[in-house]
C-alpha positions as CSV (number, residue, x, y, z in Angstrom):
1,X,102.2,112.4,97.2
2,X,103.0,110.3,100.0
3,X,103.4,106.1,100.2
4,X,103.4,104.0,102.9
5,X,103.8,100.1,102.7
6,X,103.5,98.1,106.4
7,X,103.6,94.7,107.1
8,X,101.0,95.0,109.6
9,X,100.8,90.7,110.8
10,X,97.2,90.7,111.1
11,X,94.9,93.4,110.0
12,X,92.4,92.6,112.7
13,X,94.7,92.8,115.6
14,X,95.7,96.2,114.0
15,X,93.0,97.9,113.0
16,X,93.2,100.7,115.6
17,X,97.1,101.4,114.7
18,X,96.1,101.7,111.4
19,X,93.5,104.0,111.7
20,X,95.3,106.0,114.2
21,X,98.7,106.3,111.7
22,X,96.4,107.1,109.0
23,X,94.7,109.9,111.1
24,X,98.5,111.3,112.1
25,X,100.0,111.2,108.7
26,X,97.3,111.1,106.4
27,X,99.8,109.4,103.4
28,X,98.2,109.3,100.1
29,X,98.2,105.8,99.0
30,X,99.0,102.9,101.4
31,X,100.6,99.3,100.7
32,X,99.5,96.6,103.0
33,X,100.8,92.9,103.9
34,X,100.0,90.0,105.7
35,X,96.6,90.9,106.3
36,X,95.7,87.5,107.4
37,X,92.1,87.8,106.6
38,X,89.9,86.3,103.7
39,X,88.2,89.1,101.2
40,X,85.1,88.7,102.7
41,X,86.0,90.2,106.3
42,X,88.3,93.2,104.6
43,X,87.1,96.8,106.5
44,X,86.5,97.9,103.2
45,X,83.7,100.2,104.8
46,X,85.8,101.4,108.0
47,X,88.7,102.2,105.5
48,X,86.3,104.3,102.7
49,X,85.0,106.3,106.1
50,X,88.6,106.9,107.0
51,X,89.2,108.4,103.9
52,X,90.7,106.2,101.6
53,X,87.4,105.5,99.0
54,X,89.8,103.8,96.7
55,X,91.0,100.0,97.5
56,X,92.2,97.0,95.9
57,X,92.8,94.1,98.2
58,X,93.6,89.9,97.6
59,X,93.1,88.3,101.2
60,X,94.0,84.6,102.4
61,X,92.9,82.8,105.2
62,X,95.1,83.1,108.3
63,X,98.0,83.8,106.3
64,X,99.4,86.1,103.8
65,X,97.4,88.9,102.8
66,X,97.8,92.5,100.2
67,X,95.6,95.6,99.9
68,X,96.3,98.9,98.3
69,X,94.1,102.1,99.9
70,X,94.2,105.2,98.3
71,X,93.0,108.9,98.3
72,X,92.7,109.2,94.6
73,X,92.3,106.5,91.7
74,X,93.8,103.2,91.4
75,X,94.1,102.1,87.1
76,X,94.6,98.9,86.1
77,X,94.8,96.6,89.7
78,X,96.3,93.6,89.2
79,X,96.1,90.6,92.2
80,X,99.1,88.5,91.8
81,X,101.6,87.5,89.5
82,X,99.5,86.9,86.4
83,X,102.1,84.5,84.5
84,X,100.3,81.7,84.4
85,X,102.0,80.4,87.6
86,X,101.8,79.4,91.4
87,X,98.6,81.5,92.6
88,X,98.2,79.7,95.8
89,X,99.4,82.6,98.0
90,X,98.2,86.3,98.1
91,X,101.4,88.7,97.6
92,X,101.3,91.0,95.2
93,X,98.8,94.0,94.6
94,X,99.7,96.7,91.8
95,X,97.5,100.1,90.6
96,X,98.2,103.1,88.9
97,X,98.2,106.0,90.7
98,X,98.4,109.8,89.5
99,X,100.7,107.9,87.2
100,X,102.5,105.9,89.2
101,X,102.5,102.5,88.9
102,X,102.5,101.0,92.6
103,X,103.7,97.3,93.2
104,X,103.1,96.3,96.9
105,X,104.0,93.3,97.5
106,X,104.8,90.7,100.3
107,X,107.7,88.4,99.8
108,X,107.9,85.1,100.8
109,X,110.2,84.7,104.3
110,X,111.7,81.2,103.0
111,X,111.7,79.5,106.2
112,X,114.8,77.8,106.4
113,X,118.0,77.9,104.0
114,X,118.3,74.9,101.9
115,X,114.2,74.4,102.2
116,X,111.3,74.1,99.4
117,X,109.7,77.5,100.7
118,X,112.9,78.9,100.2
119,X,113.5,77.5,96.7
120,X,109.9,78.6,96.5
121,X,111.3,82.4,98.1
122,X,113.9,82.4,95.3
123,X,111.6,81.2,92.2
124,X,108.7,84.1,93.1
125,X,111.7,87.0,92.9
126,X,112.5,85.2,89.7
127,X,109.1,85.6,88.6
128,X,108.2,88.9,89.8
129,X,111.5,90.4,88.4
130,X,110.6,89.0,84.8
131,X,107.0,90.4,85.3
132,X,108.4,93.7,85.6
133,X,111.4,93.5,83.1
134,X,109.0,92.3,80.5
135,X,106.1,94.9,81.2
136,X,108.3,97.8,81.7
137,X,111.5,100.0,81.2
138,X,113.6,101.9,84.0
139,X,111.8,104.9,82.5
140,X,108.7,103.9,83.4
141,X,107.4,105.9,86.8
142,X,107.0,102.7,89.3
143,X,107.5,102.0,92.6
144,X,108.0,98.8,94.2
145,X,107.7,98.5,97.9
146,X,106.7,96.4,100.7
147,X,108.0,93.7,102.8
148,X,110.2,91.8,100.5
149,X,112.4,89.6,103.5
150,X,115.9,90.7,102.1
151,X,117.7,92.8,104.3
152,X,120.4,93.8,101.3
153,X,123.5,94.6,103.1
154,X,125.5,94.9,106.2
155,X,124.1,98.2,107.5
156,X,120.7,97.2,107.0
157,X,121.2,94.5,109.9
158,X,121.8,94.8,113.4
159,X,125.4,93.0,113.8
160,X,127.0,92.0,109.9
161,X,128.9,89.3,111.6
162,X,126.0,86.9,113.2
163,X,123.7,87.5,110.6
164,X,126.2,86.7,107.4
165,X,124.9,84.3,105.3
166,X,121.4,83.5,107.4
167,X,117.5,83.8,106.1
168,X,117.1,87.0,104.7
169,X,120.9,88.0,104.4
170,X,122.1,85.3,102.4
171,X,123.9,85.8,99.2
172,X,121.2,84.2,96.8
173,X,118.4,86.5,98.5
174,X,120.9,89.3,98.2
175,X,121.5,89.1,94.2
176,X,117.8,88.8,93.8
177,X,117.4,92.2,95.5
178,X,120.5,93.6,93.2
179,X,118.9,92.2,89.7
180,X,116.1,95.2,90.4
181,X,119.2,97.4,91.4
182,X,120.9,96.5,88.4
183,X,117.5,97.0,86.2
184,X,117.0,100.0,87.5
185,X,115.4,100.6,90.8
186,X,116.8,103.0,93.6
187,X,117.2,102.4,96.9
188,X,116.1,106.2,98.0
189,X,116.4,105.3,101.8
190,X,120.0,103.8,101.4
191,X,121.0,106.4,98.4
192,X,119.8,109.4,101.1
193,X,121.5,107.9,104.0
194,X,124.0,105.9,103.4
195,X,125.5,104.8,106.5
196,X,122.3,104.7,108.5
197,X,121.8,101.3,110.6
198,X,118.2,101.8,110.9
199,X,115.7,98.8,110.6
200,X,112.3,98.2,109.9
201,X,111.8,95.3,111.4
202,X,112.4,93.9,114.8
203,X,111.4,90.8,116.1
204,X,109.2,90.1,118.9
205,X,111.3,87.9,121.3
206,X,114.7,88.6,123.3
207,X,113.4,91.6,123.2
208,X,114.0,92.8,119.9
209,X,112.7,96.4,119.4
210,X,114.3,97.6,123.3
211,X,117.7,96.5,122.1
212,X,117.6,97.4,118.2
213,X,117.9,93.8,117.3
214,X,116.6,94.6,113.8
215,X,116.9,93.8,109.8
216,X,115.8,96.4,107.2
217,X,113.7,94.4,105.1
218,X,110.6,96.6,104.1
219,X,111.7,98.8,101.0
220,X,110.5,101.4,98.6
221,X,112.6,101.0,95.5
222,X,112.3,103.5,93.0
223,X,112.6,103.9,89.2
224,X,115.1,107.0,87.7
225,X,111.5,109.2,87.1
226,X,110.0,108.8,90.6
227,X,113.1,109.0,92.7
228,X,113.5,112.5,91.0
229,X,110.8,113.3,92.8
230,X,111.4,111.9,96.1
231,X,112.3,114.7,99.1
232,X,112.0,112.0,101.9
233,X,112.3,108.7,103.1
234,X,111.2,107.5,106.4
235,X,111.3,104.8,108.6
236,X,108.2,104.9,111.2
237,X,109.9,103.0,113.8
238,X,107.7,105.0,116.3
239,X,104.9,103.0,115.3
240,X,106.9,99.8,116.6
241,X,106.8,101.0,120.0
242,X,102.9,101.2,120.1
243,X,101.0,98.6,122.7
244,X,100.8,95.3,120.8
245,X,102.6,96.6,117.3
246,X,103.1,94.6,114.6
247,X,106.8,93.5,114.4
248,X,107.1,95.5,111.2
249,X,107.6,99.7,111.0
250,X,105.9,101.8,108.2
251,X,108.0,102.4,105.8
252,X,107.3,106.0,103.8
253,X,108.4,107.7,100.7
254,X,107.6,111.5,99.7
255,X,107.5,112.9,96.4
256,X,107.1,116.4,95.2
């Protein structure tokens, strides 16, 4: 079984690179963010046609943004952080599938250090940590994945010495990515390649993607029983150098 999460900024204005990656790789259940489209306008019919009859999605006007298609089944989906808290933006989407629990989620980006949004950033990991610790063990078969705006160390960013310490590399984004570590998750891409300096994300100006000015910040993290499983990792990054990409890669994982 294969599983894809992509950030694709703007389902819309990416319809036909979605349609054309799921043609070429055909994964098995795919994560989306920042769909930037309310529920109403969601291609549920293009996507069923494409082969994915299974979907759970939780749009938001303009912003924002999850879905979850899929080949086979999705149990129990869950839209959002069902605590009893801050609803306001769409970021999470979770299902079962062939066993696996799937969370895809989209992180907030946190704007600027010292901010609200990124008090907001650091409160949501908070919650969605506790959400997981409380519903779950490290034995449990989950994966977590999606755009979660931590790159988590220095070789997941393009020079360690200009981005210390800045939005998405700064120590209290970094220890909120190790407390799922620590729980239990694995890195598969870093555990498999351990010196790699390959991103996921590049941005759109100075021209970003041409000189591999990129962060990894769009992750699969596995639990002990799936990463057992898992044969391959892989960055899509060919899919960044498609006309008018988003500024996120796919992001796969493989499991026998």
């Amino acid at each position: 079984m294969q599983v894809v999460t992509w950030n694709v900024n703007s389902l819309r204005a990416r319809m036909a690179h979605l349609l054309r990656f799921l043609d070429e790789v055909s994964p098995d259940v795919v994560c989306l963010q920042e769909l930037k489209l309310t529920d109403d306008l969601f291609p549920a019919k293009v996507l069923r046609e494409a082969g994915y009859p299974h979907l759970v999605w939780w749009g938001q006007k303009n912003y924002n943004g999850v879905a979850m298609l899929s080949k086979h089944p999705i149990d129990a989906p869950q839209k959002g952080i069902d605590d009893g808290g801050d609803r306001s933006q769409s970021r999470l989407i979770a299902g079962t599938v062939n066993g696996i629990r799937i969370i895809g989620v989209y992180a907030p980006n946190g704007t600027r250090l010292g901010s609200e949004p990124f008090a907001f950033k650091l409160s949501w990991y908070d919650r969605l940590f506790e959400m997981i610790a409380s519903r779950h063990r490290p034995s449990d078969p989950i994966i977590l994945c999606g755009d979660l705006n931590i790159a988590p160390d220095d070789p997941d960013v393009w020079d360690p010495f200009r981005c210390d310490g800045i939005l998405l590399c700064h120590p209290l984004e970094r220890e909120r990515f190790q407390r799922f570590l620590d729980w239990g998750f694995v890195d598969p891409f870093r555990e498999r390649h351990p010196f790699a300096n390959t991103f996921s994300w590049w941005d759109y100006q100075q021209m970003g993607f041409q000189r591999n000015h990129g962060l990894r910040i769009d992750h699969t993290l596995l639990t002990a029983p799936v990463d057992a499983r898992c044969s391959e990792v892989t960055i899509h990054a060919n899919v960044r150098g498609w006309t008018s990409p988003s500024d996120h890669a796919p992001v796969s994982v493989t499991l026998s």
